[in-house]
C-alpha positions, 0 to 999 in steps of 0.5 A: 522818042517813044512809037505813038500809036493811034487809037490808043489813050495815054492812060493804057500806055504808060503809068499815072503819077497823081500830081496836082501842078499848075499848068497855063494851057493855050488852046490852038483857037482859043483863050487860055486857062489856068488849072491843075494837073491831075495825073502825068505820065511820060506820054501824057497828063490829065488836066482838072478842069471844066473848060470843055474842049474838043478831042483833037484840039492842039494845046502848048501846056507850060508846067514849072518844074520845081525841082529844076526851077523852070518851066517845061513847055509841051505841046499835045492833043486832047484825046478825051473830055470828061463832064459830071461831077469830075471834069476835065481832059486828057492830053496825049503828049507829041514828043515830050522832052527829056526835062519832061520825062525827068520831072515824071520820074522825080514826082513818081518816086514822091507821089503818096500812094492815095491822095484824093484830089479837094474840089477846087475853085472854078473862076472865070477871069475877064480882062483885057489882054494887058491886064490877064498878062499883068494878073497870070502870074496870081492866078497860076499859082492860085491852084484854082481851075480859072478860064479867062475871057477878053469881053462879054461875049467871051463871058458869056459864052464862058456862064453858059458851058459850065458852073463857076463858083466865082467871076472876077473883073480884072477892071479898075472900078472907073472903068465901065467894062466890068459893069456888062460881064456881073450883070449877065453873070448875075443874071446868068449864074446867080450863086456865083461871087462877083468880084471886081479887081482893080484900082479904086477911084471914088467909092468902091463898087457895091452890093448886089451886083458886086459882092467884094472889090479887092485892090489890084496890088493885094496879094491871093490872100485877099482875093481868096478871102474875097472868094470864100467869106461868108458875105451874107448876100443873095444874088 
C-alpha cells in the first residue's frame, strides 16, 4: 500500500495514463452516475463529467477491466472539482487493489501518446429505482457522462446545476411521471432532447413536449439516434 499524504493532489504524485473507461460512480449521500474516466494512475483517476461534487465526498467507483473481464470496484475521495468548459473530478484512491494497479499498468503500455478526448453527451436519466437498475447496463456502456434522478425534484435539481444535451423518462408512456420531469425540462433547458423510454400503450407521446419515444427493448442504437437526428423541432 502506498504512504498517503494529505494535501497533495493525485496528479503531482503518480503519472497519468489517458484512458477513456466507463465508470458507475456512487456518491456517499447521493444518486448515482455514469461517465468516463479521463485519466487514471495508480492512486487516482479523473472522472468526465459535469455532476458537481464537493471536495471531500466519498465515492464507490465500479470500472470493468477488459483485459481480465471483470469489474474493479474502489473507493476514494473527490479532491478537486472543475467547471468551464471541461468539467469533471479528481478522485484520490484510499488503497486501491492490486487488480487496480494492474489494469493501470496494461493501459499505460496501450495508451497513444496524444489522444484528445471528443465532447460527450450529457444526459440526465429519470426513473424510479427499478427501472435505472433495469437500464444501468444500457447507459454504462453508452460512453455518455449521465446523472440520474429518482422524481422531479431530483430533476429539477439536476436542470439547474449544469447543461444537459438530452433528458430521458425511463417511463412507460401510461405512466403520468414522465409528464412533470419534460415539462420543467422544457421549461428549464429548453435546447435539451426530451425523450420518453418505455412500453408504448396507445398512440405514442408527441411533439413539442416530447421530441422522440424509443421502445424500452430497442437497443443504444435506437436511443442514440433519438438523441442525435436532426428533428426539426423547437422547444
Amino acid at each position: 500500500m502506498a504512504p498517503w499524504y494529505p494535501g497533495l493532489s493525485v496528479s503531482r504524485r503518480a503519472a497519468r495514463i489517458r484512458a477513456a473507461l466507463a465508470a458507475t460512480v456512487r456518491p456517499v449521500g447521493a444518486d448515482l452516475f455514469v461517465c468516463q474516466t479521463r485519466d487514471v494512475s495508480n492512486v487516482g483517476c479523473f472522472l468526465d463529467t459535469a455532476l458537481p461534487l464537493e471536495p471531500g465526498t466519498q465515492v464507490q467507483i465500479t470500472i470493468f477491466d477488459r483485459t481480465r473481464g471483470a469489474p474493479v470496484e474502489i473507493d476514494g475521495e473527490v479532491t478537486r472539482a472543475l467547471t468551464g468548459p471541461h468539467p469533471g473530478l479528481g478522485v484520490r484512491l484510499y488503497d486501491p487493489p492490486d487488480e487496480w494497479k494492474v489494469m493501470v499498468a496494461v493501459l499505460a503500455h496501450a495508451a497513444p501518446a496524444n489522444d484528445k478526448p471528443a465532447r460527450r453527451l450529457r444526459v440526465l436519466v429519470v426513473g424510479d429505482e427499478r427501472r435505472q437498475r433495469g437500464a444501468l447496463a444500457l447507459y454504462v456502456t453508452s460512453g455518455w457522462d449521465v446523472q440520474f434522478a429518482t422524481d422531479l425534484d431530483g430533476t429539477v435539481e439536476a436542470l439547474r446545476s449544469v447543461h444537459l444535451d438530452a433528458v430521458i423518462a425511463e417511463h412507460d408512456v401510461a405512466d403520468g411521471r414522465w409528464q412533470p420531469v419534460l415539462t420543467e425540462a422544457r421549461r428549464m433547458q429548453p435546447g435539451s432532447r426530451r425523450i420518453v423510454r418505455g412500453a408504448l400503450a396507445g398512440p405514442a407521446p408527441a411533439t413539442p413536449l416530447v421530441h422522440r419515444f424509443v421502445d424500452r427493448d430497442a437497443g443504444l442504437d435506437a436511443l442514440l439516434d433519438a438523441l442525435t437526428a436532426d428533428l426539426g423541432v423547437g422547444g
